[in-house]
N, C-alpha and C positions, 0 to 999 in steps of 0.2 A: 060107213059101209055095212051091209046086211051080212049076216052068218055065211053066206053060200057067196059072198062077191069077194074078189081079188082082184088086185092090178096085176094087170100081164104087159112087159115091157115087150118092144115093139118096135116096129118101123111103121110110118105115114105117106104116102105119094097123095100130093096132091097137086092140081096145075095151078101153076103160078098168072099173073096178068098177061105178062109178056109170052105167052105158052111154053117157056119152059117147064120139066117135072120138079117140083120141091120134095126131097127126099126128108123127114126127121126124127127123130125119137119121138116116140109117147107110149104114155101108159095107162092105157084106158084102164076103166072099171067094170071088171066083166062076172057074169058068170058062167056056171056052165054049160046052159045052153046057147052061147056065143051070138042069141039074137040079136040084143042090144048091146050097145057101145054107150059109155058114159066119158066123154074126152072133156081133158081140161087145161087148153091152152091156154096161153097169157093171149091178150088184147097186142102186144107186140112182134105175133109170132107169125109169118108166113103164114104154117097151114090154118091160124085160126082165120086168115083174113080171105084164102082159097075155100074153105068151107063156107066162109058166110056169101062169097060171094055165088058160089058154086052150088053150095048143098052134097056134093058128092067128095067123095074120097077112097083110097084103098088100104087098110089095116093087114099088117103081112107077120106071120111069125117065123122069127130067124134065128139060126145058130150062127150068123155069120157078123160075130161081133166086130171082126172088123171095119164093116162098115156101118155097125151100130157107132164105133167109137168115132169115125169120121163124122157121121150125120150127125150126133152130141153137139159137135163145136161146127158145124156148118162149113168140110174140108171134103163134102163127097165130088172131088174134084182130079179122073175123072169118074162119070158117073158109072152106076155099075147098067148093066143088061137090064133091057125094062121093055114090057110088052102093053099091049092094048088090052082092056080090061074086057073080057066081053058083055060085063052085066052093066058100066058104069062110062061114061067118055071122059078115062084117066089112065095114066099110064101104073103098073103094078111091075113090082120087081121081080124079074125070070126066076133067080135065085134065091127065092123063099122059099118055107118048107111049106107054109099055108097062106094062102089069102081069103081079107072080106073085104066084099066091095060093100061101101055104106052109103047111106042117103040121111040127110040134118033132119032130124024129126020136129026138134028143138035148141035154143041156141039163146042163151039168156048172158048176153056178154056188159052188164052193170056192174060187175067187180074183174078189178085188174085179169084175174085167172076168171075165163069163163068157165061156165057149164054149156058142152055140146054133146046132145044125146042124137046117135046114129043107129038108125034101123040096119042092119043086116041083109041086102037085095039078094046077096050072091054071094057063095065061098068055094074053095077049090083047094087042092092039093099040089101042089106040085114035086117036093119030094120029101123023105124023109125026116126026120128033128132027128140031132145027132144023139141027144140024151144028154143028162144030168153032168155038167162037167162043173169044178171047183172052179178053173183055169178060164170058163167063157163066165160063170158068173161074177169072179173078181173083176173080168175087164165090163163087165154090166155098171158095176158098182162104182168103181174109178172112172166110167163116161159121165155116169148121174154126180158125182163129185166134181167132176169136169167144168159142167154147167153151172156148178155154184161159186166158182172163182170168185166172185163180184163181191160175194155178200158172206158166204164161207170165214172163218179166220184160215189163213194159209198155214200154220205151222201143223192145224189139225187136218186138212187137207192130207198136206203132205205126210204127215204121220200115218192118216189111213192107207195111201198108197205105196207106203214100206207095208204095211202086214197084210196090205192085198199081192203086193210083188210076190210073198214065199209063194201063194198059191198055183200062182201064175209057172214059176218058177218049177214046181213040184207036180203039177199035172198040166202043163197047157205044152199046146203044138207052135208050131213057127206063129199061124195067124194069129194067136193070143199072144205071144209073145209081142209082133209085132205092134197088133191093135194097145197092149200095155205101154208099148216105149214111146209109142205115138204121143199118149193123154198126156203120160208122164213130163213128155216134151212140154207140151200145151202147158199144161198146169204151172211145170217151173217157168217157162216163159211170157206167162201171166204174173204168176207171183212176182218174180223179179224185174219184170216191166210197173207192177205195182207200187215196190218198195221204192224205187228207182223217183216216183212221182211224191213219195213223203220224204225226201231226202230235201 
């Protein structure tokens, strides 16, 4: 990454074959002028297969990690509020505080994790970003911990989401509470479906 770029964690809509909306986590590579999008799904992921086959998508930023931590483990079940995009034919989530609708510039998918860089058509506001909270970036942290069950060792897993609980614990509201016990759930009942298969 260049001096001025950052990951900015996220939400994705993109439509699926069957035209349902696919809701997921990512984390593009942005800077600050939010023109371009640098995404880097795996070759096995939903949204990379709606973008190749589509070219278009909606990049949203949210304080509502609750359904950040659903969309993690693919439980946004049901879905939340979602509107017609005006700049894009995809559906974008009500309840974000911003969206960008994109379009594939480029899309170079010859290693596992591609590279998809998106131009920026369209953005909009919809409401406010709550602000810097310890409580929603713990449960940020423990989603992206979520996602690595597979390959992850489990007892550092689990060790990271005891010293993310104080946070949670110490400044968060019912949603982060919630959104916490959810992962927490997932993760032991990974882990323990895990060990259960080396026995």
């Amino acid at each position: 990454m260049q001096a001025n770029q950052r990951i900015l964690e996220g939400l994705m809509t993109t439509t699926s074959a069957d035209g349902s909306a696919n809701i997921s986590p990512m984390g593009p590579i942005v800077d600050d002028s939010m023109g371009t999008l640098r995404l880097r799904p795996y070759r096995t992921s939903t949204t990379y297969a709606n973008l190749k086959r589509r070219g278009t998508g909606v990049f949203h930023v949210t304080d509502d990690v609750l359904l950040l931590a659903r969309a993690a483990v693919g439980a946004v079940d049901p879905p939340p509020e979602l509107l017609p995009c005006p700049a894009v034919d995809e559906p974008m989530l009500a309840g974000a505080c911003r969206w960008y609708a994109v379009r594939v510039r480029s899309l170079d998918d010859s290693q596992e994790r591609t590279e998809i860089v998106v131009d920026v058509v369209d953005r909009g506001r919809l409401r406010d970003f709550f602000g810097l909270n310890r409580a929603k970036h713990a449960v940020v942290e423990a989603a992206i911990l979520a996602t690595r069950v597979e390959f992850l060792p489990h007892e550092e897993i689990l060790a990271d989401y005891e010293r993310l609980r104080v946070m949670v614990e110490k400044t968060g509201a019912a949603d982060e509470h919630a959104a916490f016990e959810f992962l927490l759930n997932y993760v032991q009942t990974a882990t323990a479906g895990s060990q259960q298969q080396h026995v």
